[in-house]
N, C-alpha and C positions, 0 to 999 in steps of 0.2 A: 607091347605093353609099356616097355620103359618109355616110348615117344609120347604115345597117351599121358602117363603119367604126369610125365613134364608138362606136356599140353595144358592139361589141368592145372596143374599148379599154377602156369602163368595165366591161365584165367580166371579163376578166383581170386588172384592177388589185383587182375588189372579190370576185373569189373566193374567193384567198385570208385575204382578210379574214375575210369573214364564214366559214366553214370555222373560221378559229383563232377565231373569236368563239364560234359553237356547240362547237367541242372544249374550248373554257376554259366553259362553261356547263355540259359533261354530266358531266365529267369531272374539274373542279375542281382542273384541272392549272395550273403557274407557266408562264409565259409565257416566259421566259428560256432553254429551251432551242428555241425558236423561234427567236432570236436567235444560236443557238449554229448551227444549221440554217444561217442566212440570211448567216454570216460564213463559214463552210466554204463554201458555191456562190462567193462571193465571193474566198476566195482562191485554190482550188483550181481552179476551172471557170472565173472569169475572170481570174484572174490567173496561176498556176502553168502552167494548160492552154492559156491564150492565148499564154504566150510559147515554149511549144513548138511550135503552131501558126505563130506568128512565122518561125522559122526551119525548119521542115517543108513550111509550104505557101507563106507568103507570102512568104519570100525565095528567089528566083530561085541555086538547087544541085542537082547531081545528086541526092537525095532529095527535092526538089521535083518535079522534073522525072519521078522517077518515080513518084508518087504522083499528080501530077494529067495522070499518061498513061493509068491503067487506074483504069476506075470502082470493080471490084476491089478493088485496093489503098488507093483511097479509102475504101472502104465500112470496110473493116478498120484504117485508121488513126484513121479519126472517130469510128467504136464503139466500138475498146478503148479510144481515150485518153480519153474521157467515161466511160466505165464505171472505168477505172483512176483517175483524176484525183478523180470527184466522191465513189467508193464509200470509196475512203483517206481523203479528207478528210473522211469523216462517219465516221469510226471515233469511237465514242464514249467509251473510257474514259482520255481525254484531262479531260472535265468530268463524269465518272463522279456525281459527290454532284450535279452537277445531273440527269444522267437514269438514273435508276437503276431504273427501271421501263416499262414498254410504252406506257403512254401519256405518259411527257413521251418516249420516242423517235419517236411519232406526233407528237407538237406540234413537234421538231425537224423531222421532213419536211415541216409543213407549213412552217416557216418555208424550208427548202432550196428546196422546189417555188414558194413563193410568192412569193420572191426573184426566181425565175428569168420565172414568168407579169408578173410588173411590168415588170422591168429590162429584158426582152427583149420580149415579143411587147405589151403594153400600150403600154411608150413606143414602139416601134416603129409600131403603127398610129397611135398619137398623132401621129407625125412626119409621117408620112405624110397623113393626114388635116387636118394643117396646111397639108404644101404642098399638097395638092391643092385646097384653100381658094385657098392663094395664085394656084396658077396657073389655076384658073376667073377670080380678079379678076384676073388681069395685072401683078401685083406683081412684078412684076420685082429689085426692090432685095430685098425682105427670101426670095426665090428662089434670088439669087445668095449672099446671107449664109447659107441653110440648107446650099445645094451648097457652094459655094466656086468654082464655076466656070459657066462658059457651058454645055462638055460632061458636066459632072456634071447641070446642070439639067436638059437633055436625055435623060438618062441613066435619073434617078429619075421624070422624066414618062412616059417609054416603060412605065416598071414599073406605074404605075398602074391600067394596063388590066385587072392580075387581080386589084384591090381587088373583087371580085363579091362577093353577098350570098353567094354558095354557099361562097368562099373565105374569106369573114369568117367564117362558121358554121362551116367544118374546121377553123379558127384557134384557135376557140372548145372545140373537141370533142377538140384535141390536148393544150388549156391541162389540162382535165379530165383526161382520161388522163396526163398526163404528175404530175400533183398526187397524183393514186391512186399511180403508180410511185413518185415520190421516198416518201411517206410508208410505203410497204409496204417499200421498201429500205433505211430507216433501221430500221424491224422489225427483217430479217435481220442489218442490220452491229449492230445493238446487242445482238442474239443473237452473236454472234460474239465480240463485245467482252468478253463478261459469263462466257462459257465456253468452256474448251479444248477440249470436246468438239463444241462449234458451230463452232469454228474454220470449218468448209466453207463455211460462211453467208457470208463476207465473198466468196470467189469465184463462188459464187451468185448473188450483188448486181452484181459486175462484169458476169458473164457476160449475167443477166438485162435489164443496163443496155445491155450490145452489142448485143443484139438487137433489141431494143428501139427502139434507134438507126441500125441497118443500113436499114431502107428511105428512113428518112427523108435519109440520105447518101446514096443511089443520087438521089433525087430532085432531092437539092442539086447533083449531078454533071451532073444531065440525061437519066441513063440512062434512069429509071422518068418517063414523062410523064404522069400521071394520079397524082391527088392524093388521091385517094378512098380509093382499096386501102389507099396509104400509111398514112392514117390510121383508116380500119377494122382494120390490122396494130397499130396502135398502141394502140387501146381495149380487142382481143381480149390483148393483154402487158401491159395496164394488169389488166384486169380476174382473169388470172392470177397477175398479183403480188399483186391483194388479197385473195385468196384463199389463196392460200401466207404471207400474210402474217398472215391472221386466225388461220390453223390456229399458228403459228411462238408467235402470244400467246396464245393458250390454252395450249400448250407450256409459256410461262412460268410461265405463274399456276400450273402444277399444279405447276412444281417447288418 
């Protein structure tokens, strides 16, 4: 489990890499709207979308309360505000003279999606795979400094039990699907962006982005107990999007 672990970690942190490595070799695109990509997820998904989060879920109000009463209405608050939050903040003709064509909007998805496989699920097993180090030696001290508390330590030790090689490998196969998603929906929003008559494209991107995200919030609720469906739901909407996404750039090129 701890090999897996790491395994993990160091693939989600180098997939996105190497991805923008080969797309800047085939394709002989700038790399700066990669970074355009990688500031939109940042302000919008963890910043704009977490402080509505903040007072929706995590502070204790009647819209709290009924949001994490019905798996339901979870499902439909996690999905559009992710499909709303991260598909606006990649509206592209904000930096239009930087992506003005289908493949620097592909290098922006990969930077969106590659942001997200690091920041989140890479340092995430990173974290985890430290203290689980820690708490095999009995490091007590630098346990209490990762938790902050006694019952926190207790808390992320309980979790450890579904580090499995089978869950580090779903980990790994959502990073993928979820990589194919963002750069297929930056397609569509910079179709959108570029023409009035695309205009649908940008609700297309939301929509596709909710759905997208609906099992995986039923799961987070605890409704869906099996991890597998989840993310075979997730590869089969990945693998849809790049396919609607390649037909969307061929689209472009002939106009």
């Amino acid at each position: 489990s701890l090999i897996a672990m790491g395994a993990a970690a160091a693939f989600c942190a180098l997939l996105p890499i190497g991805i923008l490595i080969w797309w800047r070799r085939t394709e002989r695109v700038r790399l700066l709207p990669a970074l355009w990509g990688a500031l939109a997820f940042l302000l919008f998904a963890r910043g704009l979308e977490m402080g509505l989060h903040y007072l929706c879920i995590l502070s204790d109000n009647a819209v709290s309360r009924a949001i994490l009463s019905s798996p339901w209405l979870y499902m439909l608050y996690g999905a559009l505000t992710a499909g709303i939050f991260e598909e606006c903040g990649r509206v592209m003709r904000l930096l239009h003279k930087f992506i003005s064509h289908c493949a620097a909007a592909v290098t922006a998805g990969i930077g969106h999606g590659g942001i997200e496989a690091i920041s989140i699920t890479a340092v995430s097993l990173a974290l985890s795979l430290v203290f689980a180090l820690c708490w095999n030696a009995g490091d007590t001290d630098v346990l209490l400094k990762l938790a902050g508390s006694i019952e926190e330590v207790q808390t992320v030790a309980a979790s450890l039990g579904k580090y499995t090689v089978g869950y580090c490998l779903l980990a790994c196969l959502e990073r993928v699907s979820a990589m194919l998603l963002h750069i297929s929906l930056s397609v569509f929003v910079f179709a959108a962006a570029r023409s009035r008559a695309k205009r649908g494209y940008l609700a297309f991107a939301i929509g596709l982005h909710a759905i997208f995200d609906m099992p995986a919030a039923l799961y987070q609720f605890g409704y869906v107990k099996q991890l597998f469906p989840v993310e075979l739901w997730l590869a089969v909407c990945a693998l849809y999007a790049l396919r609607s996404a390649r037909k969307c750039c061929l689209e472009e090129c002939d106009a």
